[in-house]
PATORMAR-870046 format. One record per atom (N, C-alpha, C, O): x, y, z; atom name; residue in three letters; residue number from 0. Coordinates in pm, whole numbers. Layout:
BEGIN
+--------+--------+--------+-------+------+------+
:     xx :     yy :     zz : torba : palo : kefi :
+--------+--------+--------+-------+------+------+
:      X :      Y :      Z :    CA :  ala :  NUM :
...
+--------+--------+--------+-------+------+------+
//
This chain:
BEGIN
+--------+--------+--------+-------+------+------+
:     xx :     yy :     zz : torba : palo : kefi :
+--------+--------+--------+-------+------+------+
:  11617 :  -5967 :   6831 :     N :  unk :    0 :
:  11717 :  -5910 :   6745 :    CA :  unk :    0 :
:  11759 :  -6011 :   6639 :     C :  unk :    0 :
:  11770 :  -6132 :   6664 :     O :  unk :    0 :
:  11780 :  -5961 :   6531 :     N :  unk :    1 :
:  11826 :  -6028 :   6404 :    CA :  unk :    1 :
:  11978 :  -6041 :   6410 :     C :  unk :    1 :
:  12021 :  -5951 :   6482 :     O :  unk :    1 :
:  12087 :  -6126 :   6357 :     N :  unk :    2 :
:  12190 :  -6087 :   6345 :    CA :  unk :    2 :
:  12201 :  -6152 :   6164 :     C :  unk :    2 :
:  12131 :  -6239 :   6112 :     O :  unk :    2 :
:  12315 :  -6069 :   6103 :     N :  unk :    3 :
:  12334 :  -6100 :   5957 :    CA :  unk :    3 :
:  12493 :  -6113 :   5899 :     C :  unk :    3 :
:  12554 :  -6007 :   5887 :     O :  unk :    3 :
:  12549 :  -6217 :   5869 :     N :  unk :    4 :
:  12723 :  -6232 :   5877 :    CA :  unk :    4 :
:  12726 :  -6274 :   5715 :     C :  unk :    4 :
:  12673 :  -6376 :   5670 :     O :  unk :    4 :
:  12799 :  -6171 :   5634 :     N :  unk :    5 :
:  12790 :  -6163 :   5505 :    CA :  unk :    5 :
:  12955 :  -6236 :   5515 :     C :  unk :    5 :
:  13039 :  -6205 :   5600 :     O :  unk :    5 :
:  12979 :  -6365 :   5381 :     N :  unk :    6 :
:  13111 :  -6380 :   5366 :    CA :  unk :    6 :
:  13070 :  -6396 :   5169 :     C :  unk :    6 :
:  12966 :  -6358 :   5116 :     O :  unk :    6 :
:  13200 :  -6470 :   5092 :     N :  unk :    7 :
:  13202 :  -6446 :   4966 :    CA :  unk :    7 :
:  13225 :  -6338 :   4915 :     C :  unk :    7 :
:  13160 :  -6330 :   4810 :     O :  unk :    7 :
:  13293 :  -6238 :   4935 :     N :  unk :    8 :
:  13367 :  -6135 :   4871 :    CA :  unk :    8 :
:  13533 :  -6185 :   4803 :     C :  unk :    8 :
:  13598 :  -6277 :   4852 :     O :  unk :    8 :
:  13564 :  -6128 :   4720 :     N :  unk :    9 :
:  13687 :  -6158 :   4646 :    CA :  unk :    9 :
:  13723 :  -6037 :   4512 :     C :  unk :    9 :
:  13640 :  -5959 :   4466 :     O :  unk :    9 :
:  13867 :  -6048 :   4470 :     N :  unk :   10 :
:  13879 :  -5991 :   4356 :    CA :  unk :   10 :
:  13878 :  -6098 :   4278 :     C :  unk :   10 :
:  13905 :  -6215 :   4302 :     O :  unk :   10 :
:  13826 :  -6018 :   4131 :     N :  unk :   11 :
:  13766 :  -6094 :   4035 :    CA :  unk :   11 :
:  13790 :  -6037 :   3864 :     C :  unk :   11 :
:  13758 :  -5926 :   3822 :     O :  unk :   11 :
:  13829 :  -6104 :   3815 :     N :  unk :   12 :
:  13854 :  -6013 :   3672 :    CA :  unk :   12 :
:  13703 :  -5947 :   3602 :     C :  unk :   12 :
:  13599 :  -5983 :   3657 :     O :  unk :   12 :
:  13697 :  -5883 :   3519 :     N :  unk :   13 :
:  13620 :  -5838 :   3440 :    CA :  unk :   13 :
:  13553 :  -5975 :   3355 :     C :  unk :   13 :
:  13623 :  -6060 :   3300 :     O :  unk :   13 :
:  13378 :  -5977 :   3358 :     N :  unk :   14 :
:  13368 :  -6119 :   3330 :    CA :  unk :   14 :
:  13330 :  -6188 :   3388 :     C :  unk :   14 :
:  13221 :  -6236 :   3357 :     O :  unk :   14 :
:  13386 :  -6226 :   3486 :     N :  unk :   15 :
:  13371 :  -6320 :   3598 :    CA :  unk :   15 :
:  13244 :  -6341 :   3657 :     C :  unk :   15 :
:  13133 :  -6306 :   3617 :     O :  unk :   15 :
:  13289 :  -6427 :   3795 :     N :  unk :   16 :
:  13172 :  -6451 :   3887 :    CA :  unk :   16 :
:  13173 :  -6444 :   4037 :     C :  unk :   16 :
:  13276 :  -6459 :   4104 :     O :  unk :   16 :
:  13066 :  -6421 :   4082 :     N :  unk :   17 :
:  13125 :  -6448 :   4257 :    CA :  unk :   17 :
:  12936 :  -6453 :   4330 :     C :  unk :   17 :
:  12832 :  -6398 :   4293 :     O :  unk :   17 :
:  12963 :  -6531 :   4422 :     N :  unk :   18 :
:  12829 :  -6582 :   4500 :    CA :  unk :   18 :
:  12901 :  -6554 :   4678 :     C :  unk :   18 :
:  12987 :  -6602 :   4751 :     O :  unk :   18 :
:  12788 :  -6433 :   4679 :     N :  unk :   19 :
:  12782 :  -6353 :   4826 :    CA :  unk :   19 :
:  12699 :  -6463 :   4911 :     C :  unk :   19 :
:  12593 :  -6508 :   4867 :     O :  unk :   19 :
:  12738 :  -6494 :   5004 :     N :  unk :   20 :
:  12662 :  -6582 :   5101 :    CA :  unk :   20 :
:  12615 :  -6455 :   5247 :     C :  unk :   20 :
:  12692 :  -6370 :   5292 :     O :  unk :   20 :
:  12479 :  -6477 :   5291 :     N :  unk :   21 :
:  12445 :  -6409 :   5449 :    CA :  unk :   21 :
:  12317 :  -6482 :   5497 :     C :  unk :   21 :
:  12200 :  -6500 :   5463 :     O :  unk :   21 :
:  12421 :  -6522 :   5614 :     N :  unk :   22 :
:  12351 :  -6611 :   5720 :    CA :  unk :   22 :
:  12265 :  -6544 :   5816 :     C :  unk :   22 :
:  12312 :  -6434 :   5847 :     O :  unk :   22 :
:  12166 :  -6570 :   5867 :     N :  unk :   23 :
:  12093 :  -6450 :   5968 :    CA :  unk :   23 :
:  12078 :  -6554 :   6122 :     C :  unk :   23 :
:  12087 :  -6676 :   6135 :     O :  unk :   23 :
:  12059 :  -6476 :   6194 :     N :  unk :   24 :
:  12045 :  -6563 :   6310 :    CA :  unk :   24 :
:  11964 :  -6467 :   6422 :     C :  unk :   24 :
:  11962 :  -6344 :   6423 :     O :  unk :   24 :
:  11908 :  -6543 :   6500 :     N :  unk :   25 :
:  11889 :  -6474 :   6615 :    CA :  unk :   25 :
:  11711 :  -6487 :   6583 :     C :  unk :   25 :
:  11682 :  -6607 :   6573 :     O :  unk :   25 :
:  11593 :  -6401 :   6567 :     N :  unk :   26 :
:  11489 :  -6410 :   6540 :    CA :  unk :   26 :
:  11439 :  -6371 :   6443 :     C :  unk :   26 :
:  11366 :  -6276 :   6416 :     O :  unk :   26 :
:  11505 :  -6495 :   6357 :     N :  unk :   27 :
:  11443 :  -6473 :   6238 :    CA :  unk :   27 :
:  11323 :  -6474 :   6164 :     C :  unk :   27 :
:  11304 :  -6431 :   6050 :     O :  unk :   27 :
:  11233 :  -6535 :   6253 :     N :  unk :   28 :
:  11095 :  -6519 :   6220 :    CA :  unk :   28 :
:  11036 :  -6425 :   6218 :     C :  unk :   28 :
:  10920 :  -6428 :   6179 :     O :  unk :   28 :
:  11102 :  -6297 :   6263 :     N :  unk :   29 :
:  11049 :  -6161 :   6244 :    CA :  unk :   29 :
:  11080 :  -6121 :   6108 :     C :  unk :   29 :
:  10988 :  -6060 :   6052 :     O :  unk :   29 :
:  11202 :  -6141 :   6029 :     N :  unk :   30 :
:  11196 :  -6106 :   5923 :    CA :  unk :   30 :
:  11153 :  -6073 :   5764 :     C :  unk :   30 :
:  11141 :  -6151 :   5670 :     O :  unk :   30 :
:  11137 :  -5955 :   5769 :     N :  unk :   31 :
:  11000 :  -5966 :   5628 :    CA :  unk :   31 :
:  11070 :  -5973 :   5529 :     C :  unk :   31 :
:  11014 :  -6027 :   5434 :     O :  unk :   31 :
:  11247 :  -5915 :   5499 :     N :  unk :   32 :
:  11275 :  -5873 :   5357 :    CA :  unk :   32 :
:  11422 :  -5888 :   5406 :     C :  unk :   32 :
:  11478 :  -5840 :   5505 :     O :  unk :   32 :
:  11480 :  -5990 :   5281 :     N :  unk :   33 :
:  11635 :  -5974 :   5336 :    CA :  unk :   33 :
:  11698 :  -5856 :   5212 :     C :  unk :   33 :
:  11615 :  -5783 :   5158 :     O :  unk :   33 :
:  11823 :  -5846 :   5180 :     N :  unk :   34 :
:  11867 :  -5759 :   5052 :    CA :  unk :   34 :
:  12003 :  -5760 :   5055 :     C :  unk :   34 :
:  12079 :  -5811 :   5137 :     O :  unk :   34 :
:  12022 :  -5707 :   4970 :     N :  unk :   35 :
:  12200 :  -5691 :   4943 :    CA :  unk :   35 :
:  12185 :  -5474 :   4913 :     C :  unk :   35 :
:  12111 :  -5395 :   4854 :     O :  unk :   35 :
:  12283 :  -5473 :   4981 :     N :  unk :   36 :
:  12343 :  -5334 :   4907 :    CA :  unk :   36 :
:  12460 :  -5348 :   4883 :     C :  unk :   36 :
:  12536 :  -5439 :   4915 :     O :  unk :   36 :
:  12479 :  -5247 :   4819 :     N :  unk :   37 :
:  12672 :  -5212 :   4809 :    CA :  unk :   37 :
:  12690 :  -5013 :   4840 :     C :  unk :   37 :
:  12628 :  -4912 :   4806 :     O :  unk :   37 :
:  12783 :  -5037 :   4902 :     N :  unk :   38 :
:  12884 :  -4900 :   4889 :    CA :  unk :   38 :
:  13033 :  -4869 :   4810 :     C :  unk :   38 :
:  13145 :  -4896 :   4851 :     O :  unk :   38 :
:  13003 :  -4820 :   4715 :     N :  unk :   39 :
:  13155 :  -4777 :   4630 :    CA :  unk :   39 :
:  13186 :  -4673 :   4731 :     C :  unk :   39 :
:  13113 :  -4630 :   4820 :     O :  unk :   39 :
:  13348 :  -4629 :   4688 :     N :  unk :   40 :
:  13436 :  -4537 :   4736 :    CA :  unk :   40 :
:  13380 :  -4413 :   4713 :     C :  unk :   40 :
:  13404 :  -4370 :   4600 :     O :  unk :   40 :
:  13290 :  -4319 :   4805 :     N :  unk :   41 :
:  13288 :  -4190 :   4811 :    CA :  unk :   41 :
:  13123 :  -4190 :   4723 :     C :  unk :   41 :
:  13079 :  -4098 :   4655 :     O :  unk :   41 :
:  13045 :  -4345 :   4756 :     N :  unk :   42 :
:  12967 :  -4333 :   4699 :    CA :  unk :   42 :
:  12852 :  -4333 :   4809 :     C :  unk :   42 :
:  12887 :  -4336 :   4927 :     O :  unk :   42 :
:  12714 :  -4330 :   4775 :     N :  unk :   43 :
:  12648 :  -4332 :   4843 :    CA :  unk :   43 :
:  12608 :  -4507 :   4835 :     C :  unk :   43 :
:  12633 :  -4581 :   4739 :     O :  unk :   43 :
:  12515 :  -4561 :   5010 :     N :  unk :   44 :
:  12495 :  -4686 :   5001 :    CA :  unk :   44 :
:  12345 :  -4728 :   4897 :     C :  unk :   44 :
:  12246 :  -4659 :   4917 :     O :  unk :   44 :
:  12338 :  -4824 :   4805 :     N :  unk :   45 :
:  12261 :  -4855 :   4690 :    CA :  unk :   45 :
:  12201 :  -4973 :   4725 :     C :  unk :   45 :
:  12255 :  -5060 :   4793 :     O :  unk :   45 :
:  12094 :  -4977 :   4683 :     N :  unk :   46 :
:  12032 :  -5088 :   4727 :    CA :  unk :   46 :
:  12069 :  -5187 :   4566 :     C :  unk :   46 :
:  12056 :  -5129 :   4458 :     O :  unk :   46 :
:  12113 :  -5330 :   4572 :     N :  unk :   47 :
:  12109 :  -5402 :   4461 :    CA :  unk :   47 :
:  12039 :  -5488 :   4448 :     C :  unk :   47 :
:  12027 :  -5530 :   4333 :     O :  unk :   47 :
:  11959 :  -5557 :   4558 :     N :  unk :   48 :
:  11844 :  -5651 :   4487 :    CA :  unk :   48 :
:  11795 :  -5668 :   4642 :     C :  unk :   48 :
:  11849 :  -5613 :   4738 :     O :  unk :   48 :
:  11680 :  -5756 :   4647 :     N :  unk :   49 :
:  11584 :  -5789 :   4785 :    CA :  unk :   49 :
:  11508 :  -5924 :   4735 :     C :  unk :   49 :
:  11467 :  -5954 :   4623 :     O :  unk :   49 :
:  11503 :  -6003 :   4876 :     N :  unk :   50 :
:  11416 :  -6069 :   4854 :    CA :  unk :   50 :
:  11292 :  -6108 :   4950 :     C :  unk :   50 :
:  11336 :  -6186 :   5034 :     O :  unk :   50 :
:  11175 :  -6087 :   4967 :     N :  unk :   51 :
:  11064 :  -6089 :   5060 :    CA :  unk :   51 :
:  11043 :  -6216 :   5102 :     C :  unk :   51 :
:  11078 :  -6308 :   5028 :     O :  unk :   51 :
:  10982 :  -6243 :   5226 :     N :  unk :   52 :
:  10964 :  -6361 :   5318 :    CA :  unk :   52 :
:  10841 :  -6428 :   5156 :     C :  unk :   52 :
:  10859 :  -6550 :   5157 :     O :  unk :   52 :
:  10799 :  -6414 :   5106 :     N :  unk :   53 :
:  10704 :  -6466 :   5010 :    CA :  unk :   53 :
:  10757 :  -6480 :   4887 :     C :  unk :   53 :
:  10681 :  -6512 :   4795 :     O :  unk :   53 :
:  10921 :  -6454 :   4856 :     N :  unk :   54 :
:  11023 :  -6494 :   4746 :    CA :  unk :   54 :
:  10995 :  -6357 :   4688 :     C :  unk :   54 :
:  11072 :  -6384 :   4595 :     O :  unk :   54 :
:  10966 :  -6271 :   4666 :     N :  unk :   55 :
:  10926 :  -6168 :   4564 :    CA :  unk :   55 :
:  11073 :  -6117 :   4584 :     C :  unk :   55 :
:  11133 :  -6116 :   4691 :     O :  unk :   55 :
:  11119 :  -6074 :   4462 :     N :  unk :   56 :
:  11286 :  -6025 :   4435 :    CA :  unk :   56 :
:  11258 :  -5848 :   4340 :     C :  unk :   56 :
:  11161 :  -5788 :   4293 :     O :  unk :   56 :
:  11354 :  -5831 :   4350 :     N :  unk :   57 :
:  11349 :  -5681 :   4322 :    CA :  unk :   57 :
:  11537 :  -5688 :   4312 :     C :  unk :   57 :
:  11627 :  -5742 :   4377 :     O :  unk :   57 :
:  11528 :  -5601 :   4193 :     N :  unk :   58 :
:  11664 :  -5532 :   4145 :    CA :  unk :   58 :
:  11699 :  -5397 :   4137 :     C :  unk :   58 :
:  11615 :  -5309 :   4155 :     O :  unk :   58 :
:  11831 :  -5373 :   4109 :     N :  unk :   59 :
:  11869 :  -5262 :   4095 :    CA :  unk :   59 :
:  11871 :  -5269 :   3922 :     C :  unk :   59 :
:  11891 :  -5379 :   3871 :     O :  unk :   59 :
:  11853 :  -5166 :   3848 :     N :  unk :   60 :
:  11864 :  -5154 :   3708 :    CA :  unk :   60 :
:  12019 :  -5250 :   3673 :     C :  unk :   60 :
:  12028 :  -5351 :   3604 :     O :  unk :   60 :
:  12111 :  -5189 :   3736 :     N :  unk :   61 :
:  12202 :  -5189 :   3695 :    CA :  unk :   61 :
:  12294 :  -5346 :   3670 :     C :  unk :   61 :
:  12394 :  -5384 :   3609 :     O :  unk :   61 :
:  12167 :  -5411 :   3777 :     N :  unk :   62 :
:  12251 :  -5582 :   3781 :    CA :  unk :   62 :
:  12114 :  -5670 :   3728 :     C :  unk :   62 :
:  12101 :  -5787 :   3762 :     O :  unk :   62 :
:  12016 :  -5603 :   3642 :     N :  unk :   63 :
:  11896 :  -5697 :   3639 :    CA :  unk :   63 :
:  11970 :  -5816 :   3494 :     C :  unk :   63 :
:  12002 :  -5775 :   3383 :     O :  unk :   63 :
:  11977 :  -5900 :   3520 :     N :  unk :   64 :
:  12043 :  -5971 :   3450 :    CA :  unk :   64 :
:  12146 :  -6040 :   3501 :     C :  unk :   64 :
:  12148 :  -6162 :   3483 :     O :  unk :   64 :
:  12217 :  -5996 :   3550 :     N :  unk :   65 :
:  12349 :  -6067 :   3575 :    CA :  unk :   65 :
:  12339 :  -6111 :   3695 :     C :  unk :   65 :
:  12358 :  -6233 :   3702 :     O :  unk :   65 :
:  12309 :  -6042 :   3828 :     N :  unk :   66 :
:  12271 :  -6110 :   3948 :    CA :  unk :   66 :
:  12163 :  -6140 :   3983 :     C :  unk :   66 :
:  12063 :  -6079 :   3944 :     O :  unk :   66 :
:  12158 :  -6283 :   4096 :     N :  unk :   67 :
:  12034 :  -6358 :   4150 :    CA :  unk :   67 :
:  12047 :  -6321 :   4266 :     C :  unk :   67 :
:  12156 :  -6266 :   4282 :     O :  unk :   67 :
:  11981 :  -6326 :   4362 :     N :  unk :   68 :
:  11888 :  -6313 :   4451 :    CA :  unk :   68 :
:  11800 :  -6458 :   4536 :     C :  unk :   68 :
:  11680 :  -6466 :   4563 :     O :  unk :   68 :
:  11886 :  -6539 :   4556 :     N :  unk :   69 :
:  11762 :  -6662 :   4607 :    CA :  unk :   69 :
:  11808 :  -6707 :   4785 :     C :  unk :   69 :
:  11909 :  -6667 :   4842 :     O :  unk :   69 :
:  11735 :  -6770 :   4826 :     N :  unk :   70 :
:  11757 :  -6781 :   5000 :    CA :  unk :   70 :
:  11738 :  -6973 :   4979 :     C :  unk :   70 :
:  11673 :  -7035 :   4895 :     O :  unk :   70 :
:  11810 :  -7016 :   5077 :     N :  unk :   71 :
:  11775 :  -7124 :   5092 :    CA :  unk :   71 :
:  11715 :  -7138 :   5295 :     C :  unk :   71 :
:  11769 :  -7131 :   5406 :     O :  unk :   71 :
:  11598 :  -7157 :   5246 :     N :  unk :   72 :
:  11538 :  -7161 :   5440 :    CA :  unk :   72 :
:  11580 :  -7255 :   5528 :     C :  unk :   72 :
:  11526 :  -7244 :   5638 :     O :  unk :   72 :
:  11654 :  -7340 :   5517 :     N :  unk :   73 :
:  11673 :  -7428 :   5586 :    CA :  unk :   73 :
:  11829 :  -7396 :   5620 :     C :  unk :   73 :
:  11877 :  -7465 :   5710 :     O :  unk :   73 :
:  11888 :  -7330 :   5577 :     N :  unk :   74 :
:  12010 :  -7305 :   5612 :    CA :  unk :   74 :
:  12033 :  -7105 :   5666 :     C :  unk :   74 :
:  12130 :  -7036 :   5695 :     O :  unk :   74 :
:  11872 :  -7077 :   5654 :     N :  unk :   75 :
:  11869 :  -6940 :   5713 :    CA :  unk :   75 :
:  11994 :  -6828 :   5630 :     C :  unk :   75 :
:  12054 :  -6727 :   5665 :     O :  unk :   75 :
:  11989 :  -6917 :   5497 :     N :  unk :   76 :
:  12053 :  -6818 :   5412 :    CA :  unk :   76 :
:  12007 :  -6705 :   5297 :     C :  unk :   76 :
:  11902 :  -6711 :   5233 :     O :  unk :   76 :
:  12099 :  -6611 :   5288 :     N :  unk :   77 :
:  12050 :  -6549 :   5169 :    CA :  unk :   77 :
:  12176 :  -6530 :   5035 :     C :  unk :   77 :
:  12288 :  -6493 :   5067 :     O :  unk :   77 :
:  12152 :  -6551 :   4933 :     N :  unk :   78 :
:  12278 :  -6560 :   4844 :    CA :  unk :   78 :
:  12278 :  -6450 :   4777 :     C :  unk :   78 :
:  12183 :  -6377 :   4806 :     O :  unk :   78 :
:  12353 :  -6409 :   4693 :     N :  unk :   79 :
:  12372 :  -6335 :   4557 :    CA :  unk :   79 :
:  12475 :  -6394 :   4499 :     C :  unk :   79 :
:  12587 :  -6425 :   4540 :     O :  unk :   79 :
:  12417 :  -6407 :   4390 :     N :  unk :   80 :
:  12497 :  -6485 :   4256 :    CA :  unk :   80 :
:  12528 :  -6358 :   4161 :     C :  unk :   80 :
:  12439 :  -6291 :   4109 :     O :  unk :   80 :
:  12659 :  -6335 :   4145 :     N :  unk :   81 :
:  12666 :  -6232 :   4071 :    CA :  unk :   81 :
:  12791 :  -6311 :   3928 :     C :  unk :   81 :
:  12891 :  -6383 :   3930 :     O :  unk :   81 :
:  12725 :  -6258 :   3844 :     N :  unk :   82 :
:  12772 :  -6279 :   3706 :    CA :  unk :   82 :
:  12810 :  -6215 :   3614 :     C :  unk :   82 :
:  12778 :  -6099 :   3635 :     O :  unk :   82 :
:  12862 :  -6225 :   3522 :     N :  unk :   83 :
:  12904 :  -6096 :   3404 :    CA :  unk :   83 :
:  12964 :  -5942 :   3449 :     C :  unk :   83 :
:  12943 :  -5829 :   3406 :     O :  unk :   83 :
:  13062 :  -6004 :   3575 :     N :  unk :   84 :
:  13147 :  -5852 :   3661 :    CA :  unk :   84 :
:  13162 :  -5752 :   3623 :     C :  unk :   84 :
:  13219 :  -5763 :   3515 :     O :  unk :   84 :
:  13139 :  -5624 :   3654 :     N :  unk :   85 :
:  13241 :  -5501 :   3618 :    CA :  unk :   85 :
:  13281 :  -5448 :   3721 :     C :  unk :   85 :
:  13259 :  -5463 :   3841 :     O :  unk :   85 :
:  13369 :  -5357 :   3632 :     N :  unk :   86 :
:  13503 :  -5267 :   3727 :    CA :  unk :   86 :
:  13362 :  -5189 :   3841 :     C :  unk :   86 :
:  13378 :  -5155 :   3958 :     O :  unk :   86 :
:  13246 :  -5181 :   3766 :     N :  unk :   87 :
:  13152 :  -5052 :   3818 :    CA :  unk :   87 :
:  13125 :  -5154 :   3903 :     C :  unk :   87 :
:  13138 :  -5084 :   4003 :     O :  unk :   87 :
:  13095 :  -5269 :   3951 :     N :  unk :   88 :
:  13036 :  -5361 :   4070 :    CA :  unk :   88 :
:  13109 :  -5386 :   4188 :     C :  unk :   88 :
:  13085 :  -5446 :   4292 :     O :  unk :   88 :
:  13245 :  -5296 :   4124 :     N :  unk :   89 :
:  13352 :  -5309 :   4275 :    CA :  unk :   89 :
:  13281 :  -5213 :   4411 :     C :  unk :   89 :
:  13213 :  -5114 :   4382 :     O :  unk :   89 :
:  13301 :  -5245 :   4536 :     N :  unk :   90 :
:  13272 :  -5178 :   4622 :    CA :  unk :   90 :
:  13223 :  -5288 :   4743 :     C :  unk :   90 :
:  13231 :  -5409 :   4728 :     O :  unk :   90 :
:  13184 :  -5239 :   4837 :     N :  unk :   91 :
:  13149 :  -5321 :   4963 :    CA :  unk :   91 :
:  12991 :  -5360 :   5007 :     C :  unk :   91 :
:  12899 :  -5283 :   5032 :     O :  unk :   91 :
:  12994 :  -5526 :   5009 :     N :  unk :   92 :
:  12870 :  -5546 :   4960 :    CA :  unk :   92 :
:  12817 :  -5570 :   5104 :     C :  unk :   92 :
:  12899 :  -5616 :   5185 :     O :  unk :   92 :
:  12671 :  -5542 :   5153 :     N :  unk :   93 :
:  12666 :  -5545 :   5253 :    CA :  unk :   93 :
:  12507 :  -5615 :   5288 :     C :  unk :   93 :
:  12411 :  -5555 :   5241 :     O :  unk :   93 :
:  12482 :  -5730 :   5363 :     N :  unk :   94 :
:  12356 :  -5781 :   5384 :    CA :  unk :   94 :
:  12265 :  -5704 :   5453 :     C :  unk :   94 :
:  12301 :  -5597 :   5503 :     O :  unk :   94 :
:  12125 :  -5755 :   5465 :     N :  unk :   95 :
:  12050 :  -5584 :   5529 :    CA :  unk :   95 :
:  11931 :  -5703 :   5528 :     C :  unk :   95 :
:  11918 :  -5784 :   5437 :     O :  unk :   95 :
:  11839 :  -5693 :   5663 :     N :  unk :   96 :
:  11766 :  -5793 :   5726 :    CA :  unk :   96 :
:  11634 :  -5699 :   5787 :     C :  unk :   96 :
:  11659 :  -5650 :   5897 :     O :  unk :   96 :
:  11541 :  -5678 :   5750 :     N :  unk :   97 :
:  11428 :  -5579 :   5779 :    CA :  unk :   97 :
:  11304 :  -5655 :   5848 :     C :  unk :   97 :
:  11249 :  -5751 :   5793 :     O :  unk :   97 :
:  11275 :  -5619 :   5940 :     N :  unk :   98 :
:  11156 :  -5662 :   6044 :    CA :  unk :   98 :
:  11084 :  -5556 :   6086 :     C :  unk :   98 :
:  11142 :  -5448 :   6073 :     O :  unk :   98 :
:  10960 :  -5551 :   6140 :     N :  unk :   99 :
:  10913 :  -5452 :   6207 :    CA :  unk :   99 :
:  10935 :  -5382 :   6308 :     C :  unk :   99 :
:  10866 :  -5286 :   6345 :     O :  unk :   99 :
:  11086 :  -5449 :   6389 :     N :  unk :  100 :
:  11108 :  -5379 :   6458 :    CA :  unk :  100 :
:  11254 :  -5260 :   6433 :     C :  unk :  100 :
:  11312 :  -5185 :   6512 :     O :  unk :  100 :
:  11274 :  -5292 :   6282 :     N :  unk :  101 :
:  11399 :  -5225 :   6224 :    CA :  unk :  101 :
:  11482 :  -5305 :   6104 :     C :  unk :  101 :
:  11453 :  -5418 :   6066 :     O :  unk :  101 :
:  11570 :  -5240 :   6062 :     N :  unk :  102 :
:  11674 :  -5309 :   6022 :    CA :  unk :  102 :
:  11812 :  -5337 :   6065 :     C :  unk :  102 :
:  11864 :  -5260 :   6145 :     O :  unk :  102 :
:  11873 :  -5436 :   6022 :     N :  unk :  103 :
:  11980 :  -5491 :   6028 :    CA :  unk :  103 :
:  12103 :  -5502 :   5946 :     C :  unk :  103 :
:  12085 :  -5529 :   5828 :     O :  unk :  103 :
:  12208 :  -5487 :   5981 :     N :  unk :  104 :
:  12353 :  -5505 :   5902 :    CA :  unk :  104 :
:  12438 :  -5608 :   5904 :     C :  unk :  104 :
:  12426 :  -5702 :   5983 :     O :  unk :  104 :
:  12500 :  -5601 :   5844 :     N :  unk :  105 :
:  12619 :  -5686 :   5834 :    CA :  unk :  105 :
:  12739 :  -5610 :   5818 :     C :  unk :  105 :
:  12737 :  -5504 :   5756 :     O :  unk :  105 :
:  12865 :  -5664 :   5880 :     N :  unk :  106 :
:  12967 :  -5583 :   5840 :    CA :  unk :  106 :
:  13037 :  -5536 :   5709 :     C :  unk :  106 :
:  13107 :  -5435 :   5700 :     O :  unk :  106 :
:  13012 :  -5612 :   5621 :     N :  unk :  107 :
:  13001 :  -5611 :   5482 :    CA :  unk :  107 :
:  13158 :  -5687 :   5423 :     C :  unk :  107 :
:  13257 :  -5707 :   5494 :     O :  unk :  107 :
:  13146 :  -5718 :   5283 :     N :  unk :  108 :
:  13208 :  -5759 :   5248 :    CA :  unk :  108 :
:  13286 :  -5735 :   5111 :     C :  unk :  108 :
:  13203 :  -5698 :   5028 :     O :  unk :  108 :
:  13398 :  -5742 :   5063 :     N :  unk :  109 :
:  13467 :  -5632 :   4932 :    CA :  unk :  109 :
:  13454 :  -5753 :   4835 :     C :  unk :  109 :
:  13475 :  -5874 :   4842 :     O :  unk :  109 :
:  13402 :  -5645 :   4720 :     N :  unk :  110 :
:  13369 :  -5684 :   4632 :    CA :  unk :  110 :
:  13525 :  -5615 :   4500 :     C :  unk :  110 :
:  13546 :  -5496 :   4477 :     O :  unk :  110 :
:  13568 :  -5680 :   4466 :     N :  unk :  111 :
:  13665 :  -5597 :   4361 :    CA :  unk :  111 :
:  13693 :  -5640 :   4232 :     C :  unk :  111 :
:  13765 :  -5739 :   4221 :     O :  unk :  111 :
:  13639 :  -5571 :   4106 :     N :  unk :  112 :
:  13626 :  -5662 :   4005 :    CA :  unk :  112 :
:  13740 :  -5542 :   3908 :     C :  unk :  112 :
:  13716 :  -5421 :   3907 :     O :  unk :  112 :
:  13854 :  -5600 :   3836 :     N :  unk :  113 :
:  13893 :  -5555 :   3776 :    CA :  unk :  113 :
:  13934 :  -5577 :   3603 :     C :  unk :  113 :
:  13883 :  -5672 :   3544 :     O :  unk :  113 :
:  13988 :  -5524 :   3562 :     N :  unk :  114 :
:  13981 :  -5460 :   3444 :    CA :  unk :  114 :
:  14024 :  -5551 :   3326 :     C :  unk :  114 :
:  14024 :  -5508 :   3211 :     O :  unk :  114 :
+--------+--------+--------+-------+------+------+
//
């Protein structure tokens, strides 16, 4: 089993910045693909970026530019660097850890960028 503990959430003005930290633990050598999603209020859950055991990254349209995506392996982390905020990036950001034997969550963490 994988485990995944997302922290770095905050409110944030319009503009701004904020760097999501998720730690994984447990057997991680199974893992092929870590990622970030988010859930807004009454929204459905979105995938916003991924990154594969071989670095390959993938975005959502909506943050290609402004957020990164990088892992550091030695600390069994995964980041998101998010930059250039909007009100639309508010919502609950949540880590997500994929192996062959499933995926994984995190409890997630609030994201609130205002106006």
């Amino acid at each position: 089993h994988v485990q995944v503990v997302e922290s770095g959430g905050g409110s944030v003005q319009a503009g701004g910045s904020l760097r999501l930290s998720c730690v994984a633990s447990g057997t991680i050598f199974s893992i092929n693909v870590m990622g970030w999603y988010r859930q807004a209020p009454g929204k459905q859950r979105e995938l916003v970026a991924t990154i594969t055991r071989g670095g390959n990254t993938k975005y959502a349209d909506s943050v290609k530019g402004r957020f990164t995506i990088f892992r550091d392996n030695a600390k069994n982390t995964v980041y998101l660097q998010m930059n250039s905020l909007k009100p639309e990036d508010t919502a609950v950001y949540y880590c997500n850890a994929k192996t062959v034997m499933g995926a994984y969550w995190g409890q997630g963490t609030q994201v609130t960028v205002s106006s």
